[in-house]
C-alpha positions as CSV (number, residue, x, y, z in Angstrom):
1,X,93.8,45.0,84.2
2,X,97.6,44.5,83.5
3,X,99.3,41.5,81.7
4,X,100.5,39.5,84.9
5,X,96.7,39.7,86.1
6,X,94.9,38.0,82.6
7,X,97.8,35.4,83.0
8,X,96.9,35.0,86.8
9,X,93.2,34.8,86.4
10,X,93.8,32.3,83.3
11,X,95.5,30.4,85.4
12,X,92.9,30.2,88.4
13,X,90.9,29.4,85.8
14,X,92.3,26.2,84.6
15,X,93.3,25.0,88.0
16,X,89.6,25.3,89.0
17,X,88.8,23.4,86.3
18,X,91.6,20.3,87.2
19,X,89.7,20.2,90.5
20,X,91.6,19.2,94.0
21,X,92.1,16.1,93.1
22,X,94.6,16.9,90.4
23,X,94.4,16.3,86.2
24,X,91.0,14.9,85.3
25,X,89.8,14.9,81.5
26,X,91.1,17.7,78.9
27,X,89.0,20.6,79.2
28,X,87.0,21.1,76.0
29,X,88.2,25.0,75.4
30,X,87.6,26.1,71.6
31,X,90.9,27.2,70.6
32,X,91.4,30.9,70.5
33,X,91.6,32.9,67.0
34,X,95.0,34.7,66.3
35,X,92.0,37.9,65.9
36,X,91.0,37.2,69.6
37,X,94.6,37.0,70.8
38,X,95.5,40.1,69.2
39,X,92.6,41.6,70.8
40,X,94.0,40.5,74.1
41,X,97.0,41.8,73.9
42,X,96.0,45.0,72.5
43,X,94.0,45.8,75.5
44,X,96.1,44.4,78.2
45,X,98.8,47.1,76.5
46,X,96.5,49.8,76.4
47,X,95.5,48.9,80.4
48,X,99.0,49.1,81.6
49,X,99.5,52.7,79.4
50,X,96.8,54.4,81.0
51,X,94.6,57.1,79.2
52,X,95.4,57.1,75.6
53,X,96.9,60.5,74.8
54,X,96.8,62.4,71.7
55,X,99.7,61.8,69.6
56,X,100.2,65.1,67.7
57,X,99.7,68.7,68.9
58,X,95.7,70.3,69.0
59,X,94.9,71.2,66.3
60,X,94.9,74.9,65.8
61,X,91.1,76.6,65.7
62,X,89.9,73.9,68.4
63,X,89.1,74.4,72.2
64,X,91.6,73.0,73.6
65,X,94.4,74.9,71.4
66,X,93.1,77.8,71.9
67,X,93.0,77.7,76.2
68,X,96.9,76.5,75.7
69,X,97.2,79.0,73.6
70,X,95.9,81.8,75.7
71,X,97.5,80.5,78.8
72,X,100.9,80.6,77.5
73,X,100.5,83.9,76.2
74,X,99.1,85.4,79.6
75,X,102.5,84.0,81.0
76,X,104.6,85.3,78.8
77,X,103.0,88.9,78.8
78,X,102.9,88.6,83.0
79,X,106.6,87.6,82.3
80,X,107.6,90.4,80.2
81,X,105.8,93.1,82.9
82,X,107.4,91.4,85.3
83,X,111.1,91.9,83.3
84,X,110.1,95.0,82.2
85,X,108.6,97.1,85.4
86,X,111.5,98.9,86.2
87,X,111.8,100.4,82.6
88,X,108.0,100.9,82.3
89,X,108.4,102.7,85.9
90,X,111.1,104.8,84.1
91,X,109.0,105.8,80.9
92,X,106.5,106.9,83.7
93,X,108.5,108.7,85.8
94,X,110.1,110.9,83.0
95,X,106.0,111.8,82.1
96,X,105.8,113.0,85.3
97,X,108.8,115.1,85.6
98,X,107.7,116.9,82.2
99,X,104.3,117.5,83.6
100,X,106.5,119.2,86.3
101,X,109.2,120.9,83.5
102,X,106.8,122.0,81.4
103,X,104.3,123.7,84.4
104,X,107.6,125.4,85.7
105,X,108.8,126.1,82.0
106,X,108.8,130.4,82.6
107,X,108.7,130.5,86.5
108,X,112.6,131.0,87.0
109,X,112.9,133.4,84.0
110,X,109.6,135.2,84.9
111,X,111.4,138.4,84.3
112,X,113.4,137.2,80.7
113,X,110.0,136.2,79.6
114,X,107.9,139.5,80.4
115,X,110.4,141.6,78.2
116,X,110.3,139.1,75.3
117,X,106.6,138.5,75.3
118,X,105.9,142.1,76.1
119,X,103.4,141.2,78.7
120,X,103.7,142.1,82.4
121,X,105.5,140.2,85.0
122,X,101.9,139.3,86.8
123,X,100.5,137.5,83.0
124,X,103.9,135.8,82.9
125,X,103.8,134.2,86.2
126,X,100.0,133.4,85.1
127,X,101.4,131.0,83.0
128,X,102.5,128.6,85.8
129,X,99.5,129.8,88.4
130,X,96.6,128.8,86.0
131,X,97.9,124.5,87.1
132,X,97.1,124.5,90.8
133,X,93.3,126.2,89.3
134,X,93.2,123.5,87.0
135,X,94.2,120.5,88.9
136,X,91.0,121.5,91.2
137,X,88.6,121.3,88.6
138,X,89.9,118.4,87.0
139,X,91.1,116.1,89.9
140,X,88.2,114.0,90.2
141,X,86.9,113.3,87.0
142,X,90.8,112.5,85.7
143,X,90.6,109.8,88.9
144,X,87.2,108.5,87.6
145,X,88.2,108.0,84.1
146,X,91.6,106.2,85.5
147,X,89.9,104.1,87.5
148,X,87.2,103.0,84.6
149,X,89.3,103.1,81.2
150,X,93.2,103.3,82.8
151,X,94.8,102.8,79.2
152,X,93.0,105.4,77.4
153,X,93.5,108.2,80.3
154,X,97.2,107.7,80.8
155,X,97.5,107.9,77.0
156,X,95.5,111.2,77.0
157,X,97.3,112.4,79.9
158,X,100.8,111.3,77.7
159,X,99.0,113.0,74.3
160,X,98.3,116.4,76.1
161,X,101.3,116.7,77.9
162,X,103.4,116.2,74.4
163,X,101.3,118.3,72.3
164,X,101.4,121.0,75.0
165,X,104.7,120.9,74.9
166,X,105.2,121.4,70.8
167,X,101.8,123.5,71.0
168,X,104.0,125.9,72.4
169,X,106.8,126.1,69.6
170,X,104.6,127.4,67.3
171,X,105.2,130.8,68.5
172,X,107.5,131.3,71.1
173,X,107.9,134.3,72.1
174,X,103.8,134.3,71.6
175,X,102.0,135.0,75.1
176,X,98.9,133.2,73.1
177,X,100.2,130.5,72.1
178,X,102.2,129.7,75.4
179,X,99.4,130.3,77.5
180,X,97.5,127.7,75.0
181,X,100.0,125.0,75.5
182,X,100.0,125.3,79.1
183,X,96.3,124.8,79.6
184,X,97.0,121.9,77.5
185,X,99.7,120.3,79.4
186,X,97.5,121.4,82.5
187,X,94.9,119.4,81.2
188,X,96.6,116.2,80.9
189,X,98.8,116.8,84.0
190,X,96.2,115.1,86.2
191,X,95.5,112.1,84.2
192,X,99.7,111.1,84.7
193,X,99.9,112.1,88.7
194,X,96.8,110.6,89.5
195,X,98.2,107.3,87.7
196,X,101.0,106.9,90.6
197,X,100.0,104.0,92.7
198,X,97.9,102.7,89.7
199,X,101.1,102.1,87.9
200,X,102.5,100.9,91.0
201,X,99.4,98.3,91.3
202,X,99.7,97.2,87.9
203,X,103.2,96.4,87.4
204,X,104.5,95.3,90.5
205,X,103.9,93.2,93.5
206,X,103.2,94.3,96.6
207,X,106.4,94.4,98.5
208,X,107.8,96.5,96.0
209,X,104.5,98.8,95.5
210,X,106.1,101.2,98.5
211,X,109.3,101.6,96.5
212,X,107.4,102.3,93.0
213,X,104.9,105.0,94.4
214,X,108.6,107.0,96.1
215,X,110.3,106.3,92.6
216,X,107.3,107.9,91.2
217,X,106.9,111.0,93.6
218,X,110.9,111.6,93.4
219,X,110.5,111.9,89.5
220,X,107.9,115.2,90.6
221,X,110.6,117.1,92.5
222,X,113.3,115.9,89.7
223,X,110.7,117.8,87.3
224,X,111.1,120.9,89.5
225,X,114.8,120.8,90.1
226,X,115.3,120.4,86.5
227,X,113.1,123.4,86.1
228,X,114.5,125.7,88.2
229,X,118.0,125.0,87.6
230,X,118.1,124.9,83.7
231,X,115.8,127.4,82.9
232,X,118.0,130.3,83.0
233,X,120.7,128.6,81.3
234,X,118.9,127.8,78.4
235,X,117.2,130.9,78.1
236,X,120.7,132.4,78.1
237,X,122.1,130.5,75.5
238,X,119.3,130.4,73.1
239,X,116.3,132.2,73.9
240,X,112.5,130.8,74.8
241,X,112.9,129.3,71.8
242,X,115.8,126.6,72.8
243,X,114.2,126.5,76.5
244,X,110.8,125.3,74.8
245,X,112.6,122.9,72.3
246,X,114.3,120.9,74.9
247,X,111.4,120.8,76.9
248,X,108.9,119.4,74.1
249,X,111.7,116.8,73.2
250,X,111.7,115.5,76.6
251,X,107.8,115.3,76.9
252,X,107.5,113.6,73.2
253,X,110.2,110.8,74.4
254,X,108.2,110.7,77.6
255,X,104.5,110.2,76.2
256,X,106.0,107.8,73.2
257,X,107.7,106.1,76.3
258,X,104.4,105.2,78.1
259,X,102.3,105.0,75.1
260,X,104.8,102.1,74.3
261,X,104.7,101.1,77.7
262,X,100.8,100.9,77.9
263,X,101.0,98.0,75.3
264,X,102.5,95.6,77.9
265,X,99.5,94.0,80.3
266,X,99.5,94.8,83.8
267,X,100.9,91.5,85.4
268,X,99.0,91.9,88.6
269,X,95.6,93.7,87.4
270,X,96.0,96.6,89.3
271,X,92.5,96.3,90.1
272,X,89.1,96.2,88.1
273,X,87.2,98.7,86.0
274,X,84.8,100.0,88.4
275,X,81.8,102.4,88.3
276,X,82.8,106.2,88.3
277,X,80.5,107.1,91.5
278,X,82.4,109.0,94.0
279,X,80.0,108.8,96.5
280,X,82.0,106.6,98.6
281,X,84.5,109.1,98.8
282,X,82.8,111.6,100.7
283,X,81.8,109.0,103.5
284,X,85.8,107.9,104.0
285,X,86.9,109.6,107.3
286,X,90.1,108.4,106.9
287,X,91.1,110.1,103.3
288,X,89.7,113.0,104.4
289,X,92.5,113.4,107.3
290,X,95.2,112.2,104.8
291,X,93.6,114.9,102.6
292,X,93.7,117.9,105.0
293,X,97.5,116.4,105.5
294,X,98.3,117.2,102.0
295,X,96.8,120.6,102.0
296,X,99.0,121.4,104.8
297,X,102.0,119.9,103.3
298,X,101.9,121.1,99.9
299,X,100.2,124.5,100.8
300,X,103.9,125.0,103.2
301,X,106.1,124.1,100.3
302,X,104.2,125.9,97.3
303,X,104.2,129.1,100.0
304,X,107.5,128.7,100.8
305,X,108.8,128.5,96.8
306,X,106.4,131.5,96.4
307,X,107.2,134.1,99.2
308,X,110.5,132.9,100.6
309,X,112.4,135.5,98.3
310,X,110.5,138.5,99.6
311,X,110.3,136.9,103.5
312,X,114.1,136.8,103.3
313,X,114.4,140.0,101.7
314,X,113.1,141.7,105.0
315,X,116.2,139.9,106.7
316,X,118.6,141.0,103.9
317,X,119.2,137.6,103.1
318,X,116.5,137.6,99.8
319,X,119.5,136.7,97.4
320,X,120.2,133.6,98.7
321,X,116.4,131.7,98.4
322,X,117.2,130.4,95.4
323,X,119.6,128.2,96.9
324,X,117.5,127.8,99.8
325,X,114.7,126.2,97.9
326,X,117.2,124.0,95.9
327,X,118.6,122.6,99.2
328,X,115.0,121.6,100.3
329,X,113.9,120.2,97.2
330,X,117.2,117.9,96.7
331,X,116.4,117.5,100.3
332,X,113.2,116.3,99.1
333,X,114.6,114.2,96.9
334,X,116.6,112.2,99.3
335,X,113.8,111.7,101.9
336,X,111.6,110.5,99.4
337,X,113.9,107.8,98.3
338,X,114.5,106.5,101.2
339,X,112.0,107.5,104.6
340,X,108.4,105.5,103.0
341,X,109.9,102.6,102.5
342,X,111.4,102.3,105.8
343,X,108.4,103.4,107.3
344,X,106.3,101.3,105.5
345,X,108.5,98.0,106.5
346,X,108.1,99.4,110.5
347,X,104.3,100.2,110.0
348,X,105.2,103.8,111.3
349,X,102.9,105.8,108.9
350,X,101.5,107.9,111.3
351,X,104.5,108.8,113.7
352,X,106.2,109.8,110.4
353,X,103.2,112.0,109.3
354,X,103.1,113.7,112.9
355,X,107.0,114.2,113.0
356,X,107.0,115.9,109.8
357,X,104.4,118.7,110.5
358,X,106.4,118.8,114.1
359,X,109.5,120.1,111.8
360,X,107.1,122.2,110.2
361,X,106.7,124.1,113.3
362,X,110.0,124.0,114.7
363,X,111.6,125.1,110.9
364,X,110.1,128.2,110.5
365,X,110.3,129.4,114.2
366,X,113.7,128.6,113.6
367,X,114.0,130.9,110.7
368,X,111.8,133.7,112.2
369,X,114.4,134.1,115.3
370,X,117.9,132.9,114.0
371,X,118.6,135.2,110.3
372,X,121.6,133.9,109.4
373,X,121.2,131.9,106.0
374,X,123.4,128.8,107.5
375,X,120.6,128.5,109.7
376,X,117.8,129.0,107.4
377,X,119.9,126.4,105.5
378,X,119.4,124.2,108.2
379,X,116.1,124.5,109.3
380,X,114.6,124.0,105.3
381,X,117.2,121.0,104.5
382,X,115.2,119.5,107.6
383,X,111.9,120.7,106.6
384,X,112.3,119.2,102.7
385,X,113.5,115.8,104.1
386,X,110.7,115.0,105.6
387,X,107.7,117.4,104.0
388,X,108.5,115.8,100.9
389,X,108.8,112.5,101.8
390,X,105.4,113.0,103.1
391,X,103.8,112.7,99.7
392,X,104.9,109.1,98.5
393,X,104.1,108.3,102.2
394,X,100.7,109.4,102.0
395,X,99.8,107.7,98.4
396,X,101.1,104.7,99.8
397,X,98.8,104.7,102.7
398,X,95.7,105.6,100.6
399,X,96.2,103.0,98.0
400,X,96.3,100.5,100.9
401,X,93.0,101.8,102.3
402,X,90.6,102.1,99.0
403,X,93.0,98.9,96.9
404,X,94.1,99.7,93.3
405,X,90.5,99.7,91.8
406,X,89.8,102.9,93.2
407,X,93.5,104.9,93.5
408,X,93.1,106.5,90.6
409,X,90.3,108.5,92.4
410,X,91.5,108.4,95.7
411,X,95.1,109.8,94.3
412,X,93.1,112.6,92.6
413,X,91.2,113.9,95.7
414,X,94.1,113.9,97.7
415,X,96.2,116.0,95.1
416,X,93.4,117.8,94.6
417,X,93.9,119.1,98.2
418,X,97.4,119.5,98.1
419,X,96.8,121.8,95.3
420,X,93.7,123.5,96.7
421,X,96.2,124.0,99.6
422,X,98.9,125.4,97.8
423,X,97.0,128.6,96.1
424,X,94.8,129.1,99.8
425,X,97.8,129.1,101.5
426,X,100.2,131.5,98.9
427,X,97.0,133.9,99.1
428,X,96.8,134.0,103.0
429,X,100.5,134.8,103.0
430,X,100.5,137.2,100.4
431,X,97.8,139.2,102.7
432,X,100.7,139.3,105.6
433,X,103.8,139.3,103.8
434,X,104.8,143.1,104.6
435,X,105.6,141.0,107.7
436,X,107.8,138.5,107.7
437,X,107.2,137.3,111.5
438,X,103.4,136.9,110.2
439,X,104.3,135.2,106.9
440,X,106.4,132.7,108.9
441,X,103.8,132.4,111.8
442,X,101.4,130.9,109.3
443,X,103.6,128.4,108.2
444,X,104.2,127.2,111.7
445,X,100.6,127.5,112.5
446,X,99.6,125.3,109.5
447,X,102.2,122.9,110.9
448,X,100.3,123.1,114.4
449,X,97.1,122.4,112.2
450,X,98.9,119.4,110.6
451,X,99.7,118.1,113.8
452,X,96.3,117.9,115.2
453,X,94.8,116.4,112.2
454,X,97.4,113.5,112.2
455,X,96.0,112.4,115.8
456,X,92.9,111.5,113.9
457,X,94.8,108.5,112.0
458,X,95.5,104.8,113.4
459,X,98.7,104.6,114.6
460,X,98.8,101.1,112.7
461,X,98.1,99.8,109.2
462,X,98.3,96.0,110.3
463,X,97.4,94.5,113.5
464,X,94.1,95.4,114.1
465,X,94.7,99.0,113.5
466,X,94.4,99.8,110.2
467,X,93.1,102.2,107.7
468,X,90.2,100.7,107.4
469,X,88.9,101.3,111.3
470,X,88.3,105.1,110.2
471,X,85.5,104.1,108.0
472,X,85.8,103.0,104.2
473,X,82.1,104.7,103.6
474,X,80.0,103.1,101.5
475,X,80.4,101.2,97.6
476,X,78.8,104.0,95.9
């Protein structure tokens, strides 16, 4: 009740009392007190204020401070992740490219490295070979712990991949203790790769997720260019032991980088804990088709990095694979930067999948009837645009299908056939490669294979046509 509305009802009061007929007798109204008027006053104040409200701040250690409290700290750390992503996607990506470094460390000076270490070239080129084995064993379970405790296994994945790295220092021209540190790094190597979309998930929103998974994938083949191109150079100017002190440096900046990183709270959840079955991963049609993509895909390129020296070499044209693999990878590079994004804004998934294992096909035809190294140029700059744009493609598509709560596992079986793929096919070729027609057939027929598979997928994420209508399989 305002004021204007006591005074009004006063007054209807009175003129009730006067009657029609105008004045009559005095009314006989006791007087009010000054207590009662006060009174009056006081409330007809406190009606027009509204709700009384607290006149100094909550006081700290109650209820009510401490849900303003915690609400303005959940938006400032959602804030800071927000500012922050790009950097925390840096920190990240540099982990991943020492995983790469590091697994490559003696593969370009496999021959430097079997005279020093006084082991053969086979045990020296062990030292990069025993990854792939690993990742297969440990794919899985490094995608279940992800998905249940994401903090703690990127940290052990940054922990391993740093102490592998210095592991490695403490004798290095010790076959021991480098084969030591790389099983270390190998173990932690799945715990970062499988993180990829997770990161993605956690620190970014979804328009931008495509864009974070390529940023992550291109930081991989950065790892190998970096490998390939400054191992010899290193080695040249100061021995394994520079090599390996320049590589441990970047993988402890690295790990303390994400270990730093880690402290900031995902800003978009990336997904719940959930339980560590796997069961509904062998009921999901679909990621078993992406799955038998990557084993084609990263079976062709880990063949073709392996053999194309000694395929060449039957041409006359071995000396120049080195650059021939450079050119693909950089390639790589470029088609990963820029082909899933655009293909993820035109909902093209598929038709990109199916062109790329079409090149596959065509490339190494190409290289088996024209010899000339401009053409085998050709042919592989084609082949690395889009075979390694394939990957950030695919864990795009598979974190859309299973959502962040389950990538971590979802990115681990995947890899885990893109590895599997890479030793089967290097040993199938190796079984052919007095032939060089033979070693490049099987390239061209695990394109044809690729091809086929691919029909299996929707052509469509969105519009009725998604992932999802090849069967999520059960909860598990």
């Amino acid at each position: 009740m305002t004021t204007s509305e006591t005074v009004a009802i006063s007054g209807n009061s009175l003129r009730a009392g006067h009657g029609a007929d105008g004045p009559g007798p005095a009314l006989a109204v006791p007087a009010p007190s000054t207590a009662s008027l006060r009174t009056t006053v006081t409330a007809a104040k406190l009606a027009h204020l509204g709700p009384a409200r607290p006149r100094w701040a909550p006081v700290p250690g109650t209820p009510q401070a401490a849900r303003q409290s915690g609400a303005a700290v959940a938006t400032r750390t959602v804030t800071l992740a927000r500012m922050n992503r790009w950097a925390i996607l840096a920190g990240y990506g540099l982990l991943a490219a020492s995983t790469q470094l590091l697994w490559l460390t003696y593969a370009p000076i496999t021959t430097q490295t079997h005279r020093v270490m006084g082991v053969s070239s086979g045990a020296a080129g062990d030292l990069a070979a025993i990854f792939p084995l690993m990742y297969v064993v440990l794919a899985l379970p490094s995608g279940r712990w992800l998905d249940a405790q994401f903090e703690r296994a990127l940290s052990a994945g940054a922990i391993l991949t740093a102490g592998g790295g210095l592991l490695r220092l403490a004798g290095p021209t010790s076959y021991g203790w480098a084969l030591a540190g790389q099983f270390v790094v190998a173990a932690g190597q799945p715990l970062v790769l499988n993180s990829i979309t997770k990161v993605a998930a956690r620190y970014f929103p979804a328009p931008e997720r495509t864009a974070a998974i390529s940023a992550g994938s291109v930081s991989l083949y950065l790892g190998i260019l970096a490998a390939v191109l400054s191992g010899g150079p290193l080695f040249d100017a100061g021995g394994l032991r520079l090599v390996l002190t320049v590589q441990a440096a970047v993988a402890v900046v690295a790990a303390a980088w994400v270990l730093l990183a880690l402290r900031t709270p995902a800003a978009f959840g990336g997904g719940a804990p959930v339980a560590v079955s796997l069961r509904w991963l062998w009921h999901d049609r679909f990621l078993w088709v992406l799955a038998g993509l990557l084993f084609v895909g990263m079976g062709v390129f880990n063949a073709v990095a392996t053999w194309l020296d000694t395929i060449l070499g039957h041409f006359g044209r071995g000396g120049a694979a080195g650059y021939l693999i450079a050119i693909m990878t950089v390639a790589g590079i470029l088609g990963a930067a820029v082909v899933p994004q655009v293909v993820a804004r035109r909902d093209r998934r598929r038709a990109m999948l199916q062109g790329t294992v079409g090149v596959t096909v065509v490339a190494f035809a190409v290289i088996a009837v024209a010899h000339p190294v401009g053409f085998a140029a050709v042919a592989l700059f084609a082949e690395g645009f889009v075979l390694l744009a394939a990957l950030p493609v695919v864990l795009d598509w598979s974190e859309l299908h299973t959502g962040p709560e389950r990538a971590g596992a979802a990115v681990g079986f995947l890899l885990l056939a893109g590895n599997l793929g890479g030793v089967v096919l290097v040993l199938i070729i190796q079984g052919v490669i007095g032939s060089p027609y033979l070693s490049l057939g099987v390239l061209s027929l695990a394109g044809l294979a690729g091809l086929a598979l691919s029909t299996r997928l929707p052509a469509r994420v969105s519009g009725g046509g998604g992932a999802d209508c090849m069967g999520a399989g059960g909860a598990g």
